[in-house]
C-alpha positions as CSV (number, residue, x, y, z in Angstrom):
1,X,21.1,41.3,7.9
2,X,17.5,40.4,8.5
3,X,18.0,37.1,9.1
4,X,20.7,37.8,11.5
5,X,18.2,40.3,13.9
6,X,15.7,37.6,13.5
7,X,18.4,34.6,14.8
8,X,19.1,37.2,17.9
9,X,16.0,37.8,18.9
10,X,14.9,34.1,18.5
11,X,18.0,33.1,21.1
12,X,16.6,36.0,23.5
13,X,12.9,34.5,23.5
14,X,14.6,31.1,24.1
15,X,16.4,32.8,27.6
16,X,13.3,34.4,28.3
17,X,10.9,31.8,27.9
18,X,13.7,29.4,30.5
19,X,13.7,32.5,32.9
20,X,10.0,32.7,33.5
21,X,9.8,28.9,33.7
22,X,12.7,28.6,36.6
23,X,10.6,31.5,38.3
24,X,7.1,29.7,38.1
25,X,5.6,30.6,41.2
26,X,4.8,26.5,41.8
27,X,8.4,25.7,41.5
28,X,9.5,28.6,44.1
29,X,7.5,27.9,46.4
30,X,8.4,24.5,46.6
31,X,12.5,25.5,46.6
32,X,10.9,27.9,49.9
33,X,9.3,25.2,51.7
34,X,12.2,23.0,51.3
35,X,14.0,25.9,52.8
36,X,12.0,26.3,56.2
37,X,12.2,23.0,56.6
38,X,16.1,22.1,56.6
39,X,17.0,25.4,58.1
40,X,14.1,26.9,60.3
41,X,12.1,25.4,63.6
42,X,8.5,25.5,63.1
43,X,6.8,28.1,65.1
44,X,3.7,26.6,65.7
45,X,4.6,23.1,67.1
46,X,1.6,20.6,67.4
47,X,0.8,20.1,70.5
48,X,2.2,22.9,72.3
49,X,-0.1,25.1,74.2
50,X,-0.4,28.8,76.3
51,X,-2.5,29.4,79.0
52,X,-2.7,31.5,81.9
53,X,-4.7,34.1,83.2
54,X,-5.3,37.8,85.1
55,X,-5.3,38.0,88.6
56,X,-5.8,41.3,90.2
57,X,-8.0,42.6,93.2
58,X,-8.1,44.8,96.7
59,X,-7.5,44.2,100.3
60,X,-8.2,45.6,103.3
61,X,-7.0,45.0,107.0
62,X,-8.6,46.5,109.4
63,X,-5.5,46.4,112.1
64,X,-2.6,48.0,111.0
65,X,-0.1,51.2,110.6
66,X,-0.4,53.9,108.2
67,X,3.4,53.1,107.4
68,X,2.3,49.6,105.7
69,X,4.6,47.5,108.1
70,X,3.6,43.9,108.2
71,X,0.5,43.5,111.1
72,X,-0.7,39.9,111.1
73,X,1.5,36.9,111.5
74,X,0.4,33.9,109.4
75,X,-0.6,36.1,106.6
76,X,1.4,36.1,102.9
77,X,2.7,38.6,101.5
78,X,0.0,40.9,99.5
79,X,-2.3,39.7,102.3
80,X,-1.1,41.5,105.2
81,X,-0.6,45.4,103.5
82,X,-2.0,47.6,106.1
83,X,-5.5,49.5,105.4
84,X,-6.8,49.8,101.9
85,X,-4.4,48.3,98.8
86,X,-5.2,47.8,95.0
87,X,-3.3,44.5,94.3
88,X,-2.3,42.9,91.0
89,X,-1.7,39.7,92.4
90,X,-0.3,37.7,89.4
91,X,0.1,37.0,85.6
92,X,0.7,34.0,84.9
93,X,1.5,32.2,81.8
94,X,2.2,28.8,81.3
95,X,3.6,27.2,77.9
96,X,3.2,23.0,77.9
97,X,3.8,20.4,75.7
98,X,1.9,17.8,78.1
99,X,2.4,14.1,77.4
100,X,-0.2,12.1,75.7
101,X,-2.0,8.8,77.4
102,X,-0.3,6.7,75.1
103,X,2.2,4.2,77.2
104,X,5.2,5.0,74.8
105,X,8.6,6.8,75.0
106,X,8.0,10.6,74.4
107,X,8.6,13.8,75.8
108,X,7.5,17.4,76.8
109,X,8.2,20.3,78.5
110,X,6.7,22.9,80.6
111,X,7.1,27.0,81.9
112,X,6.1,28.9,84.2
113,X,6.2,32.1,84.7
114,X,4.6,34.9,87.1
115,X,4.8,38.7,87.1
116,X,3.8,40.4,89.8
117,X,3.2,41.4,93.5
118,X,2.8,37.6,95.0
119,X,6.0,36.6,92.4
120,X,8.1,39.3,94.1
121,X,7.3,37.4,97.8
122,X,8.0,34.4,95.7
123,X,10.9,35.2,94.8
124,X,12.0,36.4,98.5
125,X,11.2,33.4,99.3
126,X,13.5,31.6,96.6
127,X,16.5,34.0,98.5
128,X,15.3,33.0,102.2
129,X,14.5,36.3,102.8
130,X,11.9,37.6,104.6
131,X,12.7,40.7,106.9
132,X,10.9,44.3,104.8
133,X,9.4,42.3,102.2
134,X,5.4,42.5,103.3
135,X,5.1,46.0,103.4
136,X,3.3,48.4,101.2
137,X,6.3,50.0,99.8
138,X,8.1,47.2,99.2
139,X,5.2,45.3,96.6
140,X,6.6,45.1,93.3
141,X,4.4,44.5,90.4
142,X,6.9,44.2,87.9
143,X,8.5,41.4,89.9
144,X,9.1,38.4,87.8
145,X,9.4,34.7,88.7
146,X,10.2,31.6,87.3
147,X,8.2,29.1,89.0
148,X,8.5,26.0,87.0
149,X,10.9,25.0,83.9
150,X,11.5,21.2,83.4
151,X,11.3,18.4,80.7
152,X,9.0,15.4,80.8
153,X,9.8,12.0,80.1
154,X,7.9,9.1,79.9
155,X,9.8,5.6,80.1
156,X,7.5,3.1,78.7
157,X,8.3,0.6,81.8
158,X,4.8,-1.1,83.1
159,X,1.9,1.5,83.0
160,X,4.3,4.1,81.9
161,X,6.9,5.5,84.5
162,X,7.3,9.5,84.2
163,X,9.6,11.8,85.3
164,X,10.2,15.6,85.7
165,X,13.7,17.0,85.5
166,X,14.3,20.8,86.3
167,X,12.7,23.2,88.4
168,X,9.0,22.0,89.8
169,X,6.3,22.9,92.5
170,X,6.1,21.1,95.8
171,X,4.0,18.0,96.3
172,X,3.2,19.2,99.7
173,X,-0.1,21.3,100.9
174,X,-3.8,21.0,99.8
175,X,-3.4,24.7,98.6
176,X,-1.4,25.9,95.4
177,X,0.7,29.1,94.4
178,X,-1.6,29.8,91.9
179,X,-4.6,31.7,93.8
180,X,-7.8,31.2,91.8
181,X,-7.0,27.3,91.5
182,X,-7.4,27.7,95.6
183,X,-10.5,27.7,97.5
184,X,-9.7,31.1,98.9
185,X,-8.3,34.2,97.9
186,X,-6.2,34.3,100.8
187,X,-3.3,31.6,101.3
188,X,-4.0,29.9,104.3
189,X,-1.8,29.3,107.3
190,X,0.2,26.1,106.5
191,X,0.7,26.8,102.9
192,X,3.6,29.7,104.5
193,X,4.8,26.7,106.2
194,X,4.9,24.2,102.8
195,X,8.4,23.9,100.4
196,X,6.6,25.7,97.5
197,X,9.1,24.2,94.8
198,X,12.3,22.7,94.1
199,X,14.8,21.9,91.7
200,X,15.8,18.4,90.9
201,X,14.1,15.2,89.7
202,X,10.8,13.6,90.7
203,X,9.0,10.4,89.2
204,X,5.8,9.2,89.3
205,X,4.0,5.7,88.7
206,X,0.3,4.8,88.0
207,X,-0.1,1.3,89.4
208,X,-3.6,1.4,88.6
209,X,-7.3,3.8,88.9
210,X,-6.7,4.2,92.7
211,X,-3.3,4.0,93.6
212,X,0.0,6.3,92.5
213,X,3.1,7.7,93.8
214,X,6.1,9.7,93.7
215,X,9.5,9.4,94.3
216,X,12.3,12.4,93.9
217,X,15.6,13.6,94.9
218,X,15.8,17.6,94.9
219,X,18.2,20.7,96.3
220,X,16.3,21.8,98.9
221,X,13.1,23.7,99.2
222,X,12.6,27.1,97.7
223,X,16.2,26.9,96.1
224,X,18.6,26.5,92.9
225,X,21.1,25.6,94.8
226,X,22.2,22.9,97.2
227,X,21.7,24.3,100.8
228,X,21.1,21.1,102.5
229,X,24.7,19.8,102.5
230,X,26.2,18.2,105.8
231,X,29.7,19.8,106.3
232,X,32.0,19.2,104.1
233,X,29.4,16.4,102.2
234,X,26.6,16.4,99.7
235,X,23.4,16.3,101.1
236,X,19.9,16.3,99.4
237,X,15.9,16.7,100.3
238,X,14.0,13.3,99.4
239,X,10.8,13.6,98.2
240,X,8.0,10.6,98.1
241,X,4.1,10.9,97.9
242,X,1.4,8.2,98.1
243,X,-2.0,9.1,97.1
244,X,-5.2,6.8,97.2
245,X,-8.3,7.6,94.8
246,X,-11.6,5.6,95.6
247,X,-13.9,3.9,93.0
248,X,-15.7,6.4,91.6
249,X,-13.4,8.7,92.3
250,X,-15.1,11.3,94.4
251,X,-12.6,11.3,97.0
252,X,-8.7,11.2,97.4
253,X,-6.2,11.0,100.2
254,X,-2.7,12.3,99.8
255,X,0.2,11.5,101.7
256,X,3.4,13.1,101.5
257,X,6.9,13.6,102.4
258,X,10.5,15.2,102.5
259,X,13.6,14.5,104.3
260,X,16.3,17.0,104.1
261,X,19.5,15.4,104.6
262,X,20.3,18.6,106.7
263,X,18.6,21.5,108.4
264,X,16.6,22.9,104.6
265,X,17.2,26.1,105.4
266,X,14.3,27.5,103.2
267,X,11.8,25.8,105.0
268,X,10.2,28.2,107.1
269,X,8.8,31.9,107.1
270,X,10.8,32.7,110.0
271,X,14.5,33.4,110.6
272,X,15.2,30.0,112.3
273,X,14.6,26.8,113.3
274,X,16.6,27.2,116.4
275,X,14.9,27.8,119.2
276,X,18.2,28.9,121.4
277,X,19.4,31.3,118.5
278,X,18.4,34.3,116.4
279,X,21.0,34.4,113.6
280,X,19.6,32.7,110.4
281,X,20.2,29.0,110.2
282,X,22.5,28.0,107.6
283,X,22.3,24.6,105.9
284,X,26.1,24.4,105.1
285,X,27.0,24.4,109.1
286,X,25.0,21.9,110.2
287,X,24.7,18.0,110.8
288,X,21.1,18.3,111.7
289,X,17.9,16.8,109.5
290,X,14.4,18.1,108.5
291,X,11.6,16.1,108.1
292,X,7.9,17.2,107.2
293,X,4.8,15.6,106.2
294,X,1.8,16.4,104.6
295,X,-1.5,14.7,104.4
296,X,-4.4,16.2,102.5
297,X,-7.4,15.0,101.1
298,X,-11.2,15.9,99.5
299,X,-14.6,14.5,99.0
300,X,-17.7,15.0,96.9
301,X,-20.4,13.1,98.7
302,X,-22.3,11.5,95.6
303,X,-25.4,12.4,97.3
304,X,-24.8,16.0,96.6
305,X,-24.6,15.8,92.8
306,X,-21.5,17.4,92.5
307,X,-22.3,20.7,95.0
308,X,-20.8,20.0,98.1
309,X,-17.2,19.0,98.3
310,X,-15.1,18.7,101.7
311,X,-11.4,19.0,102.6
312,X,-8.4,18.4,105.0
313,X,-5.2,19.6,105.3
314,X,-2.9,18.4,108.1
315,X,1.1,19.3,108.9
316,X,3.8,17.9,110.6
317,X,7.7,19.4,110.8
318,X,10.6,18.5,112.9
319,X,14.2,19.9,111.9
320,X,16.7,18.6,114.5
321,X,19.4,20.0,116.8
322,X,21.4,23.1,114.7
323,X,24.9,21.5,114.6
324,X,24.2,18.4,117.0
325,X,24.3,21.3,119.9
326,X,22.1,19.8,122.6
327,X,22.2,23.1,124.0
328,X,19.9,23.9,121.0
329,X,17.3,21.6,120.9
330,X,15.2,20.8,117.7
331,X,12.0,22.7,116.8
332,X,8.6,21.0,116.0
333,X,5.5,22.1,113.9
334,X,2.4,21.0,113.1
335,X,-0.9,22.4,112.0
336,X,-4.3,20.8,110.6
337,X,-7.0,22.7,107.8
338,X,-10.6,22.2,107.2
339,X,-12.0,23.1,103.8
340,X,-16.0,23.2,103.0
341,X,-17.4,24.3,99.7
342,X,-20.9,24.2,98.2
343,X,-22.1,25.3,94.6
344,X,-25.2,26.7,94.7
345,X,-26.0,27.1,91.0
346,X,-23.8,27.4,88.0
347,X,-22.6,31.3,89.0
348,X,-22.5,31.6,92.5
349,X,-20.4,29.3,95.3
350,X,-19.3,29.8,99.5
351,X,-16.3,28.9,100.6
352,X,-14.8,28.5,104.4
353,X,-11.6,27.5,105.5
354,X,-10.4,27.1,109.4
355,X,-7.3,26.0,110.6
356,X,-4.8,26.1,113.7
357,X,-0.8,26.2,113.5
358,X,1.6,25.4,116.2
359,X,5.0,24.2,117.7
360,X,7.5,24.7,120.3
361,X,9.3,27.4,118.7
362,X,8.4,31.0,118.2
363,X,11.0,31.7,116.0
364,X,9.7,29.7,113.3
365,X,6.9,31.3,112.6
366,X,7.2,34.9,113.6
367,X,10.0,37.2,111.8
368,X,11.8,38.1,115.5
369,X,12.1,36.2,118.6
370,X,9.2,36.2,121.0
371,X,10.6,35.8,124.6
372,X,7.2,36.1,125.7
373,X,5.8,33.0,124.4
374,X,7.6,29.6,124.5
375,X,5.0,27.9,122.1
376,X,3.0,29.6,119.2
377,X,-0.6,29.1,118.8
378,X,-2.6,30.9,115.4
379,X,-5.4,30.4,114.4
380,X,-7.9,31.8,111.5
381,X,-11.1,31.7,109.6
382,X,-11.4,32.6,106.1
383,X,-15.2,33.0,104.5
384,X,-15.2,33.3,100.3
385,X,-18.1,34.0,97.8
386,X,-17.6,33.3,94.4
387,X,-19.4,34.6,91.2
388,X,-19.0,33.0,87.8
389,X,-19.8,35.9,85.9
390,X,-19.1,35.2,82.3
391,X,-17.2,32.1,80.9
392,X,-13.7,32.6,82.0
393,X,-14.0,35.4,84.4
394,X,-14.2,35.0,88.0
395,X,-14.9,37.3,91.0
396,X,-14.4,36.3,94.7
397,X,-15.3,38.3,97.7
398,X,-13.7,37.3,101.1
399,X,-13.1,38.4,104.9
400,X,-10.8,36.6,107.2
401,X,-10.4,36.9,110.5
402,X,-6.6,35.4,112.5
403,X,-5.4,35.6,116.0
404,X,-3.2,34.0,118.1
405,X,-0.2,34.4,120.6
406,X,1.6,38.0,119.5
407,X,-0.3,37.3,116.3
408,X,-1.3,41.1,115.3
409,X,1.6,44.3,115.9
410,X,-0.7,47.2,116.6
411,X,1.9,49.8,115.9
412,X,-0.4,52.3,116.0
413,X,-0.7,51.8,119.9
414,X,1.6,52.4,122.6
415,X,4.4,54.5,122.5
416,X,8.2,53.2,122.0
417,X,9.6,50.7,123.2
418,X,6.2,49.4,124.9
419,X,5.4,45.9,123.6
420,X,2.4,46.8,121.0
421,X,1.6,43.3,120.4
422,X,-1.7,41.3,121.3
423,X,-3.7,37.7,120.0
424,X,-6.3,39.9,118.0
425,X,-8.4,39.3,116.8
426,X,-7.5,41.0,113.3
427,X,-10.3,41.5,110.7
428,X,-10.0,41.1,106.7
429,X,-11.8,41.9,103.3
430,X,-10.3,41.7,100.2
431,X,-12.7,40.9,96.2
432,X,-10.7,39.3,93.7
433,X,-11.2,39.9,89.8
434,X,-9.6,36.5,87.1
435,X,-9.9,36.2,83.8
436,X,-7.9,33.0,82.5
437,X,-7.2,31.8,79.4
């Protein structure tokens, strides 16, 4: 009987002693490793990065309404709230797997994405709409846009041939949609008059230190969609960009261009390009074209040691008759920038910015017709101190002054129906607080 209990319990130990073995903690983590890696995506990928940053601020304009109606023609969005407005301009976050140097066949990606009150114009923008949308009441901080989502590739072809497929900013304008990256807290004149992105495919060659260029075929501007067919056709914008770097590189000239295959009808701030017709041009009607081009460039005279850095900006537009209509005849644009900015010490910087915009056709620029003016004519100046506080946070104070023809709507003047508006001048302020990341 003994020797019966002591056979049993020798047979359990046995089954013991191969339990614990099979559940050695080297062995399960291995079997749990293998697991995450046939099953599971990796949630910290090398190479993929998240920046971004805070941008939030106040404004003040010193013509305007109580009932927050848009004042000043020329001025975006945030920019042209009437009286005093606490702003929270953007958040933006950006998640990138950039391409390396190497001249090899890889791939990326990168996002884009903005919450806040310049995302909601953005996105007004995106549905051609622009009628209500400056106001106070209508800023929408919880507004969120998509403003860039594509793949990179590289081809390994020569120096490396890359390409962008998705949904990308323009290659247009010396200023950006991203505000601190600007000189200015303000956007300035042409930038409302620059596609701000598209959707399609763009490409890009190195040929050496001081040449590259661009080449890309695209929707439209400001658009998912295809609203530059021709009829019953397929049309298409065209991008292409050339851009010049000299030895040393302290200075670089930028030329670029589009070519809508018909009248893009998201490229403008007004309601048309028509200069005979106040309904909303639309793209799908017409047999027309719109061309625009952009040239911009900066220098850092050597002799400055980095301090003092100069700017241009220069724009020309022409969109054609609206259905071949000669009746309607095409609308031209055109506008030049001059940027100036010197770095006093490490924390503290001034910034000035002056340009002109003008054309043939009202209706381009303003929201509503103005029979009172056969050309438009604005003009501003834009003056911007900046103080590196602390390392990553940034604080600009600014004042801007515009006028032009019918450029400010005094609404508080003038009783109804009397024609309230004059060339200005209209008077700014605004401080800006960033912290990036």
């Amino acid at each position: 009987m003994i020797k019966n209990i002591t056979a049993i319990l020798g047979v359990l130990a046995a089954v013991a002693s191969l339990s614990l073995a099979d559940s050695a903690p080297e062995a399960s983590a291995q079997d749990t490793k293998k697991m995450v890696q046939n099953n599971f995506v990796e949630t910290a990928q090398k190479g993929i990065k998240l920046s971004g940053y805070v941008d939030a601020g106040y404004s003040y304009n010193f013509t305007g309404a109580a009932n927050g109606t848009s004042d000043v023609t020329g001025r975006m969005g945030t920019d042209t709230a009437a009286k005093g407005d606490f702003n929270l301009y953007a958040v933006k976050l950006a998640l990138e797997k950039a391409l390396t140097s190497e001249n090899k066949a890889q791939a990326g990606f990168r996002t884009d994405v903005m919450i806040g009150e310049d995302a909601n114009y953005l996105i007004n923008r995106q549905n051609n709409t622009t009628t209500g949308t400056t106001s106070n009441s209508n800023q929408n901080s919880n507004a969120l846009f998509l403003e860039q989502a594509y793949v990179s590739i590289r081809a390994p072809v020569g120096n490396g041939w890359d390409f962008k497929v998705g949904k990308f900013v323009s290659i247009l304008g010396y200023e950006v949609i991203e505000r601190p990256a600007n000189m200015n807290v303000t956007y300035g004149l042409l930038w409302q008059q620059m596609p701000l992105f598209y959707t399609g495919v763009l490409s890009s060659y190195k040929f050496d230190d001081y040449l590259d260029a661009k080449l890309g075929v695209v929707n439209g501007s400001q658009t998912d969609n295809n609203t530059s067919t021709s009829g019953a056709g397929d049309g298409c914008a065209v991008l292409a960009a050339l851009n010049v770097t000299a030895p040393g590189g302290n200075a670089n000239w930028s030329n670029n261009f589009q070519y809508s295959s018909n009248n893009d009808n998201n490229t403008w701030q007004g309601n048309t390009t028509s200069s005979t017709s106040t309904a909303e041009e639309n793209g799908s009607s017409g047999t027309g074209y719109t061309f625009i081009y952009n040239s911009w460039g900066n220098w850092a005279p050597k002799f400055a040691n980095d301090k003092l850095l100069f700017a241009f900006n220069a724009l020309l537009g022409t969109s054609s008759t609206n259905n071949g209509n000669p009746s309607q005849p095409g609308t031209t644009w055109f506008g030049a920038g001059a940027y100036a900015k010197y770095q006093f010490n490490d924390w503290f910087s001034l910034c000035s910015r002056g340009e002109y915009l003008g054309g043939n056709n009202p209706e381009k620029i303003y929201n509503t017709a103005q029979p009172n003016n056969d050309t438009l004519a604005l003009w501003e100046y834009t003056l911007t101190a900046g103080f590196n506080v602390i390392d990553n946070l940034l604080i600009r104070a600014e004042y801007r002054l515009d006028w032009g023809n019918s450029s400010v709507n005094n609404f508080n003047t003038g009783g109804a129906g009397a024609d309230n508006t004059s060339s200005g001048p209209a008077h700014y302020a605004g401080a800006e607080v960033v912290y990036s990341f």
